[in-house]
VOTOR-914278 format. One line per 4 residues: number of its first residue (from 1); their letters; for each residue x, y, z of C-alpha. Coordinates in pm, 1 decimal. Each point is the difference from the previous one (the first is absolute). Layout:
VOTOR-914278
NUM> a> X,Y,Z; ...
end
This chain:
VOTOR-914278
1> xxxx> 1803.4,1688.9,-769.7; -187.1,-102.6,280.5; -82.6,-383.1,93.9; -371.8,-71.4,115.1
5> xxxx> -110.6,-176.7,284.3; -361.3,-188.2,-87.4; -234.8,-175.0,156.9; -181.0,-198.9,-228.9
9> xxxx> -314.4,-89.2,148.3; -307.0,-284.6,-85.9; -243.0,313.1,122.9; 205.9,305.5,-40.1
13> xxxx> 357.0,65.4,-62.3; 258.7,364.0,99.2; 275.6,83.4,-92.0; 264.8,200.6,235.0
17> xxxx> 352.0,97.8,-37.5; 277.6,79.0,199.8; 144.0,398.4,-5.0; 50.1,264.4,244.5
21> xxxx> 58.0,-293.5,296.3; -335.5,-121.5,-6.6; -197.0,-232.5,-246.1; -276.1,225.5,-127.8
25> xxxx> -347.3,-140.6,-154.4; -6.1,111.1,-373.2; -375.6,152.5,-44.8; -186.1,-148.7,-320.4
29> xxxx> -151.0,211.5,-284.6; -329.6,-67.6,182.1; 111.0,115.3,335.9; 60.3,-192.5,321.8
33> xxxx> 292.3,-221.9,-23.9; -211.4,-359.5,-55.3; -33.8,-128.4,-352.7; -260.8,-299.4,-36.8
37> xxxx> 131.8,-294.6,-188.3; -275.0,4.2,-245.7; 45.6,-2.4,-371.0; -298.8,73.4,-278.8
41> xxxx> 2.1,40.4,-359.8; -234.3,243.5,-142.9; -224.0,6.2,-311.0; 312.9,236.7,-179.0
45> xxxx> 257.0,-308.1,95.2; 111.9,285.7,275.3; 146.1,-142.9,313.8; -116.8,72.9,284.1
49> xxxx> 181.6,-46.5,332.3; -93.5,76.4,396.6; -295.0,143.2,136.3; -243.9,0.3,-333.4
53> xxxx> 112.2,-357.7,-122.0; -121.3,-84.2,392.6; -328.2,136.0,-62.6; -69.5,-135.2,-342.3
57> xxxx> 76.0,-336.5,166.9; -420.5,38.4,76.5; -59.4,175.1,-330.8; 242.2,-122.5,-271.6
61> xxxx> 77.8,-367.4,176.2; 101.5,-152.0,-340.7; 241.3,231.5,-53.2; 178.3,46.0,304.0
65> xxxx> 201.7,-229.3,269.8; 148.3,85.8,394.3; 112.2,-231.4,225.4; 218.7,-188.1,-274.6
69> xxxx> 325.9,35.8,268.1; -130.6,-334.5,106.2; 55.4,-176.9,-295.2; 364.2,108.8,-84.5
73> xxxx> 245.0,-271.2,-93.4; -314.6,-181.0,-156.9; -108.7,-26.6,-371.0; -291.3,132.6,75.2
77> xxxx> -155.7,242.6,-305.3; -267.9,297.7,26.3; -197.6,108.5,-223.0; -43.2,346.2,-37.7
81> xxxx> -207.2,153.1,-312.0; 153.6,-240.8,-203.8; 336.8,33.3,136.1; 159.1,-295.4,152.8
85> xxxx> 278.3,88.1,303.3; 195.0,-197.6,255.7; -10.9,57.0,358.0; 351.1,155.7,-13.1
89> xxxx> -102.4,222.3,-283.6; -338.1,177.5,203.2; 270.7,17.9,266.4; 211.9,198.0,-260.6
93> xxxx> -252.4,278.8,-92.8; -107.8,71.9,382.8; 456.2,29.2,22.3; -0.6,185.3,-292.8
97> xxxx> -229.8,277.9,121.7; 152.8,16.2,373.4; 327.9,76.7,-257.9; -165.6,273.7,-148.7
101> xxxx> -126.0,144.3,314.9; 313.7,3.3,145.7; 191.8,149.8,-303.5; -278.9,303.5,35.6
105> xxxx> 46.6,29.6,365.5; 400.2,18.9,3.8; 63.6,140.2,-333.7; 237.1,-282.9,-81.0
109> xxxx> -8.2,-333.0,-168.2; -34.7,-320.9,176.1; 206.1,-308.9,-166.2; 33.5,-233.5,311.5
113> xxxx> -234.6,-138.4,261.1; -12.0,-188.3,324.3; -352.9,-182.6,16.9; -126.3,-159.6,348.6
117> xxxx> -180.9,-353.8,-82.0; -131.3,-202.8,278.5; 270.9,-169.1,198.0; -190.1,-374.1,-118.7
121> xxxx> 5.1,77.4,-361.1; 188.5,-281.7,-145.8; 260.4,29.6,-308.3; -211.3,38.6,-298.8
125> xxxx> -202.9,263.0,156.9; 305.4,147.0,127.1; 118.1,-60.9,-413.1; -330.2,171.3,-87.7
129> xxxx> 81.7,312.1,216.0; 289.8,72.0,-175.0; -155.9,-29.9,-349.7; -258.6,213.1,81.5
133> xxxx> 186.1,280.0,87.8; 202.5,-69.1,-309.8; -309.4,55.1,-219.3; -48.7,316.7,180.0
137> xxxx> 334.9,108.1,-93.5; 212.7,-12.4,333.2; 305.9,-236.2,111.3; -108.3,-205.1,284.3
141> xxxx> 327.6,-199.5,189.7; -189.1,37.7,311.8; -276.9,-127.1,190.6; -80.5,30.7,366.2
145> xxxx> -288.8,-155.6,190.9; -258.1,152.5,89.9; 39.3,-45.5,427.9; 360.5,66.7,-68.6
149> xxxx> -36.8,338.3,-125.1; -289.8,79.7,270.7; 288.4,-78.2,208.1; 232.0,213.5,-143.9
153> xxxx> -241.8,320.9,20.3; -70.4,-69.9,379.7; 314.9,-31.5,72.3; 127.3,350.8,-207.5
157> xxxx> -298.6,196.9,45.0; -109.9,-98.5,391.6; 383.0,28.3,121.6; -92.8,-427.1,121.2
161> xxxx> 187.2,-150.7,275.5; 178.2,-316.8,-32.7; -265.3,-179.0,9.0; -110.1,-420.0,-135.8
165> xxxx> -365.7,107.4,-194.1; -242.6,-191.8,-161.2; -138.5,159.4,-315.2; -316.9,-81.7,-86.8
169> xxxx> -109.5,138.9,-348.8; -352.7,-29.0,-124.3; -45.7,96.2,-392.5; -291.6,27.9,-232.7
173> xxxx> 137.4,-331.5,-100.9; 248.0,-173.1,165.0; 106.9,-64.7,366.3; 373.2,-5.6,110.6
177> xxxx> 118.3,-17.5,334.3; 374.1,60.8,117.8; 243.3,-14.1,287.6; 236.3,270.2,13.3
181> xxxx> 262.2,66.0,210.9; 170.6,375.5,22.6; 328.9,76.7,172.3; 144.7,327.2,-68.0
185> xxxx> 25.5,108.0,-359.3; -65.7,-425.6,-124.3; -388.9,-76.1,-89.5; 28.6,-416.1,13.4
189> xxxx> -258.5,-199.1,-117.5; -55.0,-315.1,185.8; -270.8,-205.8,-117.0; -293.8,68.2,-252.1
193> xxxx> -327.2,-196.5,-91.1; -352.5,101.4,-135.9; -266.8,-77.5,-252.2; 33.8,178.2,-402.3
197> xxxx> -394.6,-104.5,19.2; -121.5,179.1,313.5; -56.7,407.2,36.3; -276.6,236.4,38.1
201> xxxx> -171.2,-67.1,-316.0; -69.0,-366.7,111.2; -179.7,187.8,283.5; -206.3,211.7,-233.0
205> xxxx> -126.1,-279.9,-228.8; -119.3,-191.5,300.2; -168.7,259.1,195.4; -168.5,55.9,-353.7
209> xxxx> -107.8,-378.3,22.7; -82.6,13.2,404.2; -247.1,317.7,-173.4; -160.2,-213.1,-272.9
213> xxxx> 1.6,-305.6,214.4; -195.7,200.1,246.0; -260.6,142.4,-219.5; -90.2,-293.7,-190.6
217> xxxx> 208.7,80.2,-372.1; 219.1,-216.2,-154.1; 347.7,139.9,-10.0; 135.7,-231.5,-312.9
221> xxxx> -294.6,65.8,-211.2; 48.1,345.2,-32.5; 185.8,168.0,-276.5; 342.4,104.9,1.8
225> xxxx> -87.7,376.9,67.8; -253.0,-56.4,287.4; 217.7,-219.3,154.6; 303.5,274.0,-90.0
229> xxxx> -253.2,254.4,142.7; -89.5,-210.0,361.5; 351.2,-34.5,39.3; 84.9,378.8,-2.6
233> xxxx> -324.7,46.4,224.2; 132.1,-256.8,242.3; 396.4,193.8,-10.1; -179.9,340.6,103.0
237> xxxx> -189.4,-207.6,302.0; 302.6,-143.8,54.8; 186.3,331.7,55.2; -294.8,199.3,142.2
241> xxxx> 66.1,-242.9,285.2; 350.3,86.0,77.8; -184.8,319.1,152.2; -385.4,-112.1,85.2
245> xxxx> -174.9,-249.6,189.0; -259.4,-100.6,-233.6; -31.6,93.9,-384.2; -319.1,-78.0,-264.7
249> xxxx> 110.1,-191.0,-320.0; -304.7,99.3,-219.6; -31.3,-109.4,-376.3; -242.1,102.7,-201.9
253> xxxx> 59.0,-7.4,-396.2; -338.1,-144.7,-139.3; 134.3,-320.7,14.3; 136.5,-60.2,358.1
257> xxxx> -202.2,168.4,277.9; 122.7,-87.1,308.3; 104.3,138.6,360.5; 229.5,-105.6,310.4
261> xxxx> 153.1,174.3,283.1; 341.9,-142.4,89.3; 306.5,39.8,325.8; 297.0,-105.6,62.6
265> xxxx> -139.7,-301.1,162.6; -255.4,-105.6,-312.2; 358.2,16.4,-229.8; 194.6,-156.9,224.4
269> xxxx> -222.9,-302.6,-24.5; -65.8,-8.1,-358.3; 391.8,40.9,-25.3; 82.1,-257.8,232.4
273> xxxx> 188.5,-271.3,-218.0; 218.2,325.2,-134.6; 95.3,99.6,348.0; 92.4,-393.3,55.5
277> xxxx> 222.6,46.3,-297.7; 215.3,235.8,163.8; 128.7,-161.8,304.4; 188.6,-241.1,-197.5
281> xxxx> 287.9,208.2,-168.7; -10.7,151.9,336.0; 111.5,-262.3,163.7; 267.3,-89.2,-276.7
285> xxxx> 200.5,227.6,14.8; 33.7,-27.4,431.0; 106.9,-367.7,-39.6; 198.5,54.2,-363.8
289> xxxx> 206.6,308.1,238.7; -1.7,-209.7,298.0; -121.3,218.5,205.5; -316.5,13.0,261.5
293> xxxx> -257.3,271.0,-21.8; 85.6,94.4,354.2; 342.3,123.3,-192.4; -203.5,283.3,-179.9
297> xxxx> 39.8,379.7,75.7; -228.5,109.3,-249.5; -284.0,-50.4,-273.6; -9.9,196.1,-302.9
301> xxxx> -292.4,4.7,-213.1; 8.9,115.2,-339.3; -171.0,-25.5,-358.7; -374.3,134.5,-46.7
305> xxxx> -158.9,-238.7,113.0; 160.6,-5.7,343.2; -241.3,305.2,88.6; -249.3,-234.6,43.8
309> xxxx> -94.8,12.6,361.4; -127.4,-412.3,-16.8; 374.3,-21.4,-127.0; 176.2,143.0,254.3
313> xxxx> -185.6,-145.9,300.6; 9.6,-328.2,-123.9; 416.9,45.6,-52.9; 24.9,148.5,349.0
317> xxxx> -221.6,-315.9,126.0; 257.7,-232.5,-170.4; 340.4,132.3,121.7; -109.8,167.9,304.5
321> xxxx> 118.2,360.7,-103.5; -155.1,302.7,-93.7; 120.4,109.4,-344.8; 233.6,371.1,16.1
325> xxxx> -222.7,263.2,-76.6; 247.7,244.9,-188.8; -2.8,-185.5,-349.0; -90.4,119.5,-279.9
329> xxxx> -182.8,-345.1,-142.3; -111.3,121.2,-334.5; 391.1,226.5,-88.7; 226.1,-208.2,180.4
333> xxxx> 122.0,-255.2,-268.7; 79.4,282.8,-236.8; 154.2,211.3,201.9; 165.5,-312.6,145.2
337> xxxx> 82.9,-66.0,-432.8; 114.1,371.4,-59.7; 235.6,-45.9,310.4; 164.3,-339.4,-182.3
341> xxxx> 0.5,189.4,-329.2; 191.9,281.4,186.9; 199.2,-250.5,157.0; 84.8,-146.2,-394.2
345> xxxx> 91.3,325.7,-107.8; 244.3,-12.1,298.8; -127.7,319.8,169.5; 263.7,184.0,247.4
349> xxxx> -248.6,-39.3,257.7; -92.5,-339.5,-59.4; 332.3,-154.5,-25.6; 51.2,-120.2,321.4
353> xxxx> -369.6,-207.1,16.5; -23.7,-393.7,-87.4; -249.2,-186.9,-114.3; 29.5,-432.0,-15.4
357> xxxx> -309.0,-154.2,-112.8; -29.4,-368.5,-29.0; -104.2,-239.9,-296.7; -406.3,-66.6,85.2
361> xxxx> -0.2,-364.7,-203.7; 240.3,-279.4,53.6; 180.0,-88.5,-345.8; 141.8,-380.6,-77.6
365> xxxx> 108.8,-212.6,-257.5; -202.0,-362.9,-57.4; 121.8,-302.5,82.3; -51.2,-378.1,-45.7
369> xxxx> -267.4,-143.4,213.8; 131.8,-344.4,91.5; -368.3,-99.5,189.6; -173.1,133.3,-311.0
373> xxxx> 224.4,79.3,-299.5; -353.6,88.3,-229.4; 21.8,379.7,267.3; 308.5,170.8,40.8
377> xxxx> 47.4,194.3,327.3; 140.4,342.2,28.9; 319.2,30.1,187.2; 14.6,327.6,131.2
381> xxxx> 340.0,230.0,-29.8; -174.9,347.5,124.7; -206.0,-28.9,232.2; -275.3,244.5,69.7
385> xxxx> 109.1,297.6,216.5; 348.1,-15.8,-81.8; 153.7,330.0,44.4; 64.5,190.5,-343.2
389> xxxx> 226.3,-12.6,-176.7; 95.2,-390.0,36.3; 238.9,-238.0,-159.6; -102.0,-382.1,65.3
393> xxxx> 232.3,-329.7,-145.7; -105.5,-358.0,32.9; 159.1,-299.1,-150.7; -214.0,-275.7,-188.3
397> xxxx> 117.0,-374.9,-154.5; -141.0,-131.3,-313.4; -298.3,-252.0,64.0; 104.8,-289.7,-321.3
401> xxxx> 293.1,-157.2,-81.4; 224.5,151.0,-309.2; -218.3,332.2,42.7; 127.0,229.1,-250.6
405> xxxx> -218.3,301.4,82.1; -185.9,207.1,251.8; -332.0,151.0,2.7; -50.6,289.8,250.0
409> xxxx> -313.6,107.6,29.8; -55.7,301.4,234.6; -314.8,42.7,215.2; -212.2,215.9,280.0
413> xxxx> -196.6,-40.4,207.8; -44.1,-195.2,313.5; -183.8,-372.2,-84.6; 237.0,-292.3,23.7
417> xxxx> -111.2,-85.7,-334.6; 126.4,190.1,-324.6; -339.2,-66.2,-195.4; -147.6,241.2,273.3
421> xxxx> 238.4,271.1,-39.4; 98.4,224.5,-201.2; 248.1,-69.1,-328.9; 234.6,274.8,-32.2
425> xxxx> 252.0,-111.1,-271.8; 238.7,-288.0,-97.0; 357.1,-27.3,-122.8; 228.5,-342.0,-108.9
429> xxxx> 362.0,-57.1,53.6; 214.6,-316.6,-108.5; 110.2,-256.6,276.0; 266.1,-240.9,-100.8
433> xxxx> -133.1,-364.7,-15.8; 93.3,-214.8,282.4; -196.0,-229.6,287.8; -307.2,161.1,193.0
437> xxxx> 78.3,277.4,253.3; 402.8,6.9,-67.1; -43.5,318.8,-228.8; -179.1,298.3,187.9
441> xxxx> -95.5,413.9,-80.8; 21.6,305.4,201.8; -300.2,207.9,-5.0; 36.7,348.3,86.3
445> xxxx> -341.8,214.1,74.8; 56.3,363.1,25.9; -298.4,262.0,60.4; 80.2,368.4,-3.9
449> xxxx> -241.1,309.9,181.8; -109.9,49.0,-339.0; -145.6,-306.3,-56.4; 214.0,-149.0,-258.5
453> xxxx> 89.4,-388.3,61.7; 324.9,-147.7,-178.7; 50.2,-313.7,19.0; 361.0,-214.0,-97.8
457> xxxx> 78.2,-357.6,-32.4; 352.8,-144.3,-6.6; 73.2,-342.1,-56.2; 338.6,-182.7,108.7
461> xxxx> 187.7,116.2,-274.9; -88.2,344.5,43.8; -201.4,38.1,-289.3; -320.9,234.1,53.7
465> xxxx> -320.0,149.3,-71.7; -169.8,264.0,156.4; -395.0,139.9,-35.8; -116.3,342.5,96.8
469> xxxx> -339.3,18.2,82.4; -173.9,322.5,-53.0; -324.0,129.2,-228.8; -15.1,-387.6,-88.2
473> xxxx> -333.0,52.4,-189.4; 59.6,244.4,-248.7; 333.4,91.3,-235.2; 137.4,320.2,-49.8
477> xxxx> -125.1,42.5,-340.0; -344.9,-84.8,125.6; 12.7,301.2,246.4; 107.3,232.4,-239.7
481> xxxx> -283.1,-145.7,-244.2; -239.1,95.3,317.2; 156.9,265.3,90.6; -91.4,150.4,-340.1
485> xxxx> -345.4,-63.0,-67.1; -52.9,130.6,367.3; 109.4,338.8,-78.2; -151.1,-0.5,-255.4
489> xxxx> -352.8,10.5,170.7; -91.3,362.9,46.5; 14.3,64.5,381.8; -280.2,208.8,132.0
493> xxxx> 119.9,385.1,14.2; 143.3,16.2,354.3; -181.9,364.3,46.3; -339.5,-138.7,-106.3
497> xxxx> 49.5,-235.5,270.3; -278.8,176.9,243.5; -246.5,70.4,-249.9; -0.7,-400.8,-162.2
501> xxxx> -11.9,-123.0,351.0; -280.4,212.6,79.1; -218.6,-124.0,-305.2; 104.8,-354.8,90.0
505> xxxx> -116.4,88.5,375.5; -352.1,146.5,-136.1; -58.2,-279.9,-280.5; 79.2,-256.9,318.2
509> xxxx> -255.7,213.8,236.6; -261.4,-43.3,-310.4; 28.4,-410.7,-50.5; -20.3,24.9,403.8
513> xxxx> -322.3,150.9,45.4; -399.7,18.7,-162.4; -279.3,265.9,-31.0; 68.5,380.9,36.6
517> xxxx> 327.7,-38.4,132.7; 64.5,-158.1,-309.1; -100.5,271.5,-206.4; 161.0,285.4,233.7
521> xxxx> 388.6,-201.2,-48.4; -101.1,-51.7,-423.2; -138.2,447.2,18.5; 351.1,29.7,208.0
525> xxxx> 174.5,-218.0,-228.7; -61.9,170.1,-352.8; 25.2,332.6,175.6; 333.1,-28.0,84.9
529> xxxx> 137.5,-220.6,-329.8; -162.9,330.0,-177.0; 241.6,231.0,260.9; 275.5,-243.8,-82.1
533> xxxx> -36.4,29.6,-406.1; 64.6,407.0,80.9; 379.8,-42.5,27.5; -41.4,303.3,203.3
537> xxxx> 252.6,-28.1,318.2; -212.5,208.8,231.1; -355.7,-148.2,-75.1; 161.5,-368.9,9.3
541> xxxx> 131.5,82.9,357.8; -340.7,172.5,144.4; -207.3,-311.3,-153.1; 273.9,-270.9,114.9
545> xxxx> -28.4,151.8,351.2; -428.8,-16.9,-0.1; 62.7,-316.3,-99.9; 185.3,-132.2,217.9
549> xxxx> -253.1,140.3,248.2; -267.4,-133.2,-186.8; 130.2,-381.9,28.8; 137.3,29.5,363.4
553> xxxx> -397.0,108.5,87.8; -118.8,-261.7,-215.3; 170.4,-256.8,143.3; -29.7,62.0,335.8
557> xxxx> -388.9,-44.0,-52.0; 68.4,-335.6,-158.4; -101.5,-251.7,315.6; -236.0,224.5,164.5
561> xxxx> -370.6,-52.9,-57.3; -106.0,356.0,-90.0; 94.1,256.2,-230.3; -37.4,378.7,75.6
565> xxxx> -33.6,189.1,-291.0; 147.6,26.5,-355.8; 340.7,-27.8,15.7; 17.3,171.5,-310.3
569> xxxx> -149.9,333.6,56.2; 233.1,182.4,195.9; 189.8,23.0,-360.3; -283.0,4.0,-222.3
573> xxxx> 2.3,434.1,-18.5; 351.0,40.7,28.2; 145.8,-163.1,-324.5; 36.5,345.1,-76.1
577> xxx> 301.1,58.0,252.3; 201.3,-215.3,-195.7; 19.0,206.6,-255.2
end
């Protein structure tokens, strides 16, 4: 029974795990190994999941949701055809099918998972993490940030030297940046900061709004689709220009007609306040470490977004370094999460590496505000970047005379004030009556790898109480309840995968464009839904491959101010080869 290593991803998420000596990327039912985080409900009450929820994003934007990694830990609710669903539980299906591919790629089942979350998540997304890949059916006692595992995979797969590395990891949605130290066979995390609200699709919706600004449209009156439909022009600009100098962003779709050329320099300017962003967790975690910049030996860049050539310069610019050019920025985190899942399994190769991460948030108990009693403050037992696991005791007097109880309330987060962080949970133990600040309570914090906080109180008299912290906002019985009605939704077929996605693609490419392009994707389009209804193995897997041609040709038109004859007639004599 093997244990998977995921990377859950606001963009895209991959799974990996660890056999052989090497973590190896498990390969989806749609090939390549990069499953976008995308979710749609179709008109059958089908779920859809990956690539052709993506597409219908454009198409089908009612009934379908991505980028919902941002809002875990939050009661956020969407909508899909009817269908209401927490962040956690989108977060779920995308798990769910990573399972499934897995189980068909190793020919065993997969009960147990470690999942990479970015190193700032705080608890309840951390909490959310966990349920989600309990509604997708696996045991989850571990989680490992994100830099931490692109740490681990440098170090295992590019032999490292003992070396003190920032890593710098750009996501679709997120931004976390780490210190880590390696010496020998220990991977020690020093220091880690970032921003849950900064990552390349931030980058795509404004370059989107530097486009519209520029030709005169009005970003926020559009409807949710064109503005859907912008964005994904603006992501495919945005990665043409990894490789080129200058790229067109053309729209054209009867509504929006409209033209721009754009570099590196035009997006680093329209991008400016995001790049301005980025310098601050940056330099966090040097003064949270203690350490100078000067102390560095090397930059590691990872996460998709990372590619970004802007990205990299403007990195290099801030800590004088040229990022390593061996990583693998869009693989590393899973491999980096099949190596800790090998590592959990306890692995005869693996037995001799260790990993210490450190708690991102501080955590504290309030206290009585003598210059303000109406705002307690938040005295802090755990402070951020303690090295995992910790134990932390403080010792706290009563506040009125013949106090006969204490409240401890438990907080994170790093304002003085409790009102402006973050409640965790509460517990009440007796005190024996007597004059103020004669009677007192130990307080014991104590925060495991896994995330799981206990916390005890003991009074004089050694009576106690303790609170474990963990999945705070929902019970057992509501997971299970969840857990349920989730499978009971009827998962897309995992070997239909290619040909749904493909519709989705071509039903995207026809909202995109006007005229007799138009009319050659809708021709294309029933043509190959009537090769489809065959059943026929063969004639599905000629007409999947011409259209797959079809759409790659298509689109690479899309942005260019001429089209050279009907796509559609290099097939329009040949239907009878698929026979």
């Amino acid at each position: 029974m093997a244990i998977l290593g995921i990377d859950l991803g606001t963009t895209n998420s991959l799974a990996a795990v660890w056999r052989g000596g090497r973590a190896e990327l498990i390969p989806s039912a749609a090939g390549g190994f990069l499953t976008p985080s995308a979710v749609s409900i179709d008109e059958n009450g089908t779920v859809l999941v990956g690539q052709a929820a993506r597409d219908r994003l454009i198409s089908h934007p009612d009934r379908s949701a991505a980028r919902f990694k941002r809002y875990m830990g939050t009661d956020k609710v969407f909508s899909l055809g009817g269908k209401s669903f927490r962040p956690e539980e989108l977060s779920a299906l995308v798990l769910r099918r990573l399972r499934e591919d897995a189980e068909a790629y190793l020919g065993e089942t997969v009960e147990e998972a470690v999942i990479s979350v970015p190193a700032y998540f705080a608890e309840a997304q951390r909490a959310a993490t966990k349920r989600a890949g309990a509604l997708a059916g696996m045991k989850v006692e571990r989680l490992v940030n994100e830099p931490s595992a692109a740490a681990v995979a440098a170090h295992v797969h590019e032999g490292e030297d003992d070396k003190v590395c920032l890593v710098f990891d750009l996501g679709g949605g997120t931004l976390d940046v780490s210190l880590v130290e390696r010496f020998e066979n220990v991977i020690s995390v020093t220091a880690v900061s970032g921003d849950n609200r900064l990552g390349g699709s931030d980058f795509d919706l404004a370059i989107a709004q530097g486009f519209c600004e520029e030709c005169g449209i009005d970003f926020n009156a559009l409807s949710t689709s064109r503005q859907e439909m912008l964005i994904r022009q603006a992501e495919s600009c945005k990665i043409a220009l990894t490789t080129q100098k200058l790229v067109v962003m053309t729209v054209d779709d009867g509504t929006i007609q409209a033209s721009l050329p754009m570099t590196n320099e035009w997006l680093i300017r329209k991008c400016a306040r995001l790049f301005r962003r980025m310098t601050a967790p940056v330099q966090q975690v040097f003064r949270d470490a203690g350490l100078s910049m000067e102390e560095l030996d090397e930059l590691v860049m990872v996460g998709g977004s990372s590619h970004m050539p802007s990205v990299r310069q403007y990195i290099a610019q801030v800590l004088g370094r040229e990022p390593a050019k061996d990583t693998r920025p869009d693989t590393a985190i899973a491999l980096g999460a099949g190596i800790c899942a090998g590592m959990k399994a306890r692995a005869e190769d693996l037995r001799e590496m260790v990993l210490t991460d450190v708690c991102p948030f501080t955590l504290g108990v309030a206290t009585f505000n003598e210059a303000d009693p109406r705002r307690t403050l938040m005295t802090p037992l755990i402070e951020r970047n303690s090295v995992l696991p910790t134990s932390k005791v403080d010792t706290f007097y009563t506040i009125r005379d013949n106090q006969n109880k204490v409240d401890v309330e438990v907080y994170q987060g790093e304002n003085p004030y409790c009102d402006n962080n973050r409640l965790l949970g509460k517990l009440t133990l007796p005190v024996p009556p007597a004059p103020r600040g004669k009677q007192s309570v130990q307080i014991r914090f104590t925060y495991d790898i896994n995330g799981l906080l206990e916390v005890e109180v003991v009074n004089q008299n050694g009576q106690n109480k303790s609170l474990v912290l963990k999945n705070q906002d929902m019970d057992q019985r509501e997971v299970e309840r969840r857990l349920k009605e989730l499978s009971a939704l009827k998962l897309h077929p995992r070997d239909q995968e290619v040909p749904r996605a493909l519709l989705a693609r071509a039903e995207r490419l026809y909202t995109m464009t006007v005229g007799g392009l138009r009319a050659q994707v809708e021709q294309m389009l029933t043509w190959y839904q009537s090769c489809l209804a065959t059943q026929e193995t063969i004639r599905v897997a000629k007409a999947t491959r011409r259209m797959e041609s079809f759409l790659d040709n298509a689109e690479s038109y899309l942005g260019q101010d001429l089209l050279d004859g009907p796509l559609f007639s290099q097939w329009e004599d040949n239907e009878e080869d698929d026979t």
